[in-house]
C-alpha positions as CSV (number, residue, x, y, z in Angstrom):
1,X,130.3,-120.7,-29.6
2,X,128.5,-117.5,-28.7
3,X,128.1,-117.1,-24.9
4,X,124.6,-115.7,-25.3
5,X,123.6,-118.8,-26.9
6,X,125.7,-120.8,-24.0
7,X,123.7,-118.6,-21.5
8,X,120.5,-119.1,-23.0
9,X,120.3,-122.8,-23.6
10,X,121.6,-123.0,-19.5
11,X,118.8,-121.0,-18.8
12,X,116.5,-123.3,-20.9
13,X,118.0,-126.0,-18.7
14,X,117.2,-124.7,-15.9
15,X,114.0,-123.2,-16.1
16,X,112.5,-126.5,-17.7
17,X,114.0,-128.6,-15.0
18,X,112.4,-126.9,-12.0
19,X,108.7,-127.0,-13.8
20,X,106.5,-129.1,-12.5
21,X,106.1,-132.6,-14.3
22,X,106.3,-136.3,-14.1
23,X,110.1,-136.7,-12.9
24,X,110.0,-133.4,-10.4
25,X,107.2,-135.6,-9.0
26,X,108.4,-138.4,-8.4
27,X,111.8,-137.1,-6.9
28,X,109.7,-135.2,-4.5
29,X,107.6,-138.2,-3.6
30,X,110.6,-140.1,-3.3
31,X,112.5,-137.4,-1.5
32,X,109.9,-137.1,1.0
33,X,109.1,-140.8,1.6
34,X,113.0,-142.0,1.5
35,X,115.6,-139.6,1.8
36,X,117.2,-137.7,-1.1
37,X,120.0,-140.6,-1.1
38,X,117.1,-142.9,-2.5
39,X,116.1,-140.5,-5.1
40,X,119.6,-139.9,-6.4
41,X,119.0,-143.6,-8.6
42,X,116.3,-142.3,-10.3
43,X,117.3,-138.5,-11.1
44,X,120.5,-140.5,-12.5
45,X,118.3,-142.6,-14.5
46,X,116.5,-139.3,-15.6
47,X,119.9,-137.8,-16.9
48,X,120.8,-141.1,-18.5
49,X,117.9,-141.0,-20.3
50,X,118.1,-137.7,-21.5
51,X,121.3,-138.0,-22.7
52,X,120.2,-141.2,-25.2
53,X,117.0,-139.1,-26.5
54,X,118.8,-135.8,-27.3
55,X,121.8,-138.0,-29.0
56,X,118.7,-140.1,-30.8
57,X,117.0,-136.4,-31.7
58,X,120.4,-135.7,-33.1
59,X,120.5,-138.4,-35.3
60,X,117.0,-138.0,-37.1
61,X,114.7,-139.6,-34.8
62,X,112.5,-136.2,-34.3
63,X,112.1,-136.2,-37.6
64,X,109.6,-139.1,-36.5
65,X,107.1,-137.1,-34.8
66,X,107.3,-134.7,-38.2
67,X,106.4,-136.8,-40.4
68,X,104.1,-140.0,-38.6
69,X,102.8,-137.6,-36.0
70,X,100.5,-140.9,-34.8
71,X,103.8,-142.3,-33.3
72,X,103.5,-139.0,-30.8
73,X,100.3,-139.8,-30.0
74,X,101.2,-143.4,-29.2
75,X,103.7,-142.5,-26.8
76,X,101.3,-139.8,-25.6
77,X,98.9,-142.4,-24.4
78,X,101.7,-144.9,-23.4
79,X,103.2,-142.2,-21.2
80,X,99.9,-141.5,-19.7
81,X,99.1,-145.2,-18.8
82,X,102.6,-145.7,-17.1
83,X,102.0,-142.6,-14.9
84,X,98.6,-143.8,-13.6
85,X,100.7,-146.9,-13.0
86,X,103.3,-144.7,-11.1
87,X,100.7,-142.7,-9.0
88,X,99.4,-145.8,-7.9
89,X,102.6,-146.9,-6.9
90,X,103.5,-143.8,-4.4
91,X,99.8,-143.8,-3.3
92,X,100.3,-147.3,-2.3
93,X,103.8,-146.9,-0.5
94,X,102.0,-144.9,2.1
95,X,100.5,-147.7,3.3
96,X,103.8,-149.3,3.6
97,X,106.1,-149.0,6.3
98,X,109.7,-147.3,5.2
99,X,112.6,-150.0,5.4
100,X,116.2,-149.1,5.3
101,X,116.1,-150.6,1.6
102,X,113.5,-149.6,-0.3
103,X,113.1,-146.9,-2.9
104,X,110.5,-145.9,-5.5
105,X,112.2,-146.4,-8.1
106,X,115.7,-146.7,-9.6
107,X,118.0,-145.9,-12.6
108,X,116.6,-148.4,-14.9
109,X,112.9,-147.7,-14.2
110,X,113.9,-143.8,-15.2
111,X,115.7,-144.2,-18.0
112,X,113.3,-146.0,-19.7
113,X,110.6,-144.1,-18.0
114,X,112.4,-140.9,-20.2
115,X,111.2,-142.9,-23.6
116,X,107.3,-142.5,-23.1
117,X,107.5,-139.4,-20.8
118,X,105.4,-136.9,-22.9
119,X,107.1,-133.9,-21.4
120,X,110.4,-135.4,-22.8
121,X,109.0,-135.4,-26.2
122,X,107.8,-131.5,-26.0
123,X,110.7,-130.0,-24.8
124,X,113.9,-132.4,-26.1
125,X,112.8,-131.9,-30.0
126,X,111.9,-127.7,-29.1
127,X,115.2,-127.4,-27.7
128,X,117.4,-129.3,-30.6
129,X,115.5,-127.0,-33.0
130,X,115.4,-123.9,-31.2
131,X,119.1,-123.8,-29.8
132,X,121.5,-126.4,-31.8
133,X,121.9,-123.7,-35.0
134,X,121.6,-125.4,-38.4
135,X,124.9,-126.5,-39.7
136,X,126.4,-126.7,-35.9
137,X,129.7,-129.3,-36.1
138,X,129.0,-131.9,-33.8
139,X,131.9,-129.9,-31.4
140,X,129.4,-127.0,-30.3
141,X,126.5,-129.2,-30.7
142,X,127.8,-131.7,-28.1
143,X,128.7,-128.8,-25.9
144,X,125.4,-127.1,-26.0
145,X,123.9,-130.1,-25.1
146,X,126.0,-131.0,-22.2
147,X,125.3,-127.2,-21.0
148,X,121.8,-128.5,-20.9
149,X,122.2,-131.4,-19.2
150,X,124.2,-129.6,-16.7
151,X,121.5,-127.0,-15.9
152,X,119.1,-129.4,-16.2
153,X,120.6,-131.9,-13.0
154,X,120.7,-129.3,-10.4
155,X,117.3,-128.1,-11.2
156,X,115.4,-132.0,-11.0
157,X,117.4,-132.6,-7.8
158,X,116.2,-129.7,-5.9
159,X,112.9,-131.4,-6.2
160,X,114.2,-134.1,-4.0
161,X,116.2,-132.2,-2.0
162,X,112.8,-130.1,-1.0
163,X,111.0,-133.3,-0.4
164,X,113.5,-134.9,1.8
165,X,113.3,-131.7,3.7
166,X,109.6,-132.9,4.7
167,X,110.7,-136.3,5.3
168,X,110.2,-136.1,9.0
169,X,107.0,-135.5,8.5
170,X,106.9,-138.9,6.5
171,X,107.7,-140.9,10.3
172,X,103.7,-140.1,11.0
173,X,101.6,-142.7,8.9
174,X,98.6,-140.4,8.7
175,X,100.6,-137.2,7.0
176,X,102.6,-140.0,4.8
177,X,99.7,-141.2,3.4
178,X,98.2,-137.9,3.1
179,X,101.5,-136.8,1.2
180,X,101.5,-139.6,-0.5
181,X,97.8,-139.2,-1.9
182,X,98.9,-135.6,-3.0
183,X,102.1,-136.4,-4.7
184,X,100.1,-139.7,-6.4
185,X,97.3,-137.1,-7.4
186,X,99.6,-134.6,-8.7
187,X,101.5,-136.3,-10.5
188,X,98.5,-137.6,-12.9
189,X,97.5,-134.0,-13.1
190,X,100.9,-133.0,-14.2
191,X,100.2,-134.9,-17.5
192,X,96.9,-133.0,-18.5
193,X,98.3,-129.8,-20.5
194,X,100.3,-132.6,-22.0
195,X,96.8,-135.3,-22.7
196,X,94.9,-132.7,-23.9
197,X,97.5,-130.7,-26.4
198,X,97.9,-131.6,-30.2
């Protein structure tokens, strides 16, 4: 296996994990409002789900969005729907008070949350058919993808590491709402280039 091409798909990993998008979102929001601790469930659930799509890419199912490119579109619009759902969800938190056991969300809610995040369906399929050469045996391909997922881990958790840096901030109800509004607003506005591409 080529260390260039080891290299490069670690710094695809890497670089797409720290963009801004649905999961960075919520792990800041979640970061911020609980404690990195509680986000830890969900950026689990993020890698979990990962994991299942790229295997699923591996096995044909991108070919999907090739051929019935409605099903994209579907998910598209599915995605979009959920995240309103989510936004309202950390908007309404701040209005909440934060007990000892409460989160966001957790490792079920992400994984499946993986399945109609738009993002996901951009960059999993570019990456399979941009870095996994044609031909690979399922040795290098396995490894390039675990250098991905690797990458990709501590990238999405300094998102909640950042926002648990604020959470003190959180213990005044008129700056956690505030937040709280922000991260709920953001996170909609994440989806846009997304909503509004082919």
């Amino acid at each position: 296996m080529p260390i260039e091409l080891v290299l490069s798909v670690a710094t695809f990993g890497f670089v797409t994990s720290v963009t801004p998008g649905p999961n960075n979102t919520i792990l800041f929001a979640t970061g911020a409002n609980y404690g990195v601790k509680k986000a830890m469930p969900f950026l689990l659930g993020i890698m979990l789900g990962l994991t299942i799509i790229l295997s699923a890419i591996g096995l044909g199912l991108g070919a999907i969005f090739a051929t019935v490119p409605a099903v994209y579109q579907v998910l598209k619009y599915l995605g979009f729907a959920y995240i309103l759902f989510l936004a309202y969800s950390i908007i309404r938190s701040g209005y909440k008070p934060i007990e000892a056991n409460s989160k966001l969300f957790g490792i079920r809610e992400a994984t499946l949350f993986q399945f109609i995040n738009p993002k996901v369906w951009v960059v999993m399929p570019s990456f399979m058919a941009s870095f996994i050469p044609i031909g690979s045996s399922l040795g290098v391909t396995i490894g390039l993808v675990a250098v991905f997922l690797l990458l990709t881990f501590p990238g999405a958790l300094a998102w909640a590491v950042f926002g648990g840096l604020l959470k003190q901030l959180m213990s005044e109800p008129k700056k956690r709402r505030a937040f709280n509004w922000a991260a709920g607003l953001l996170l909609v506005a994440s989806m846009i280039p997304v909503l509004f591409s082919i």
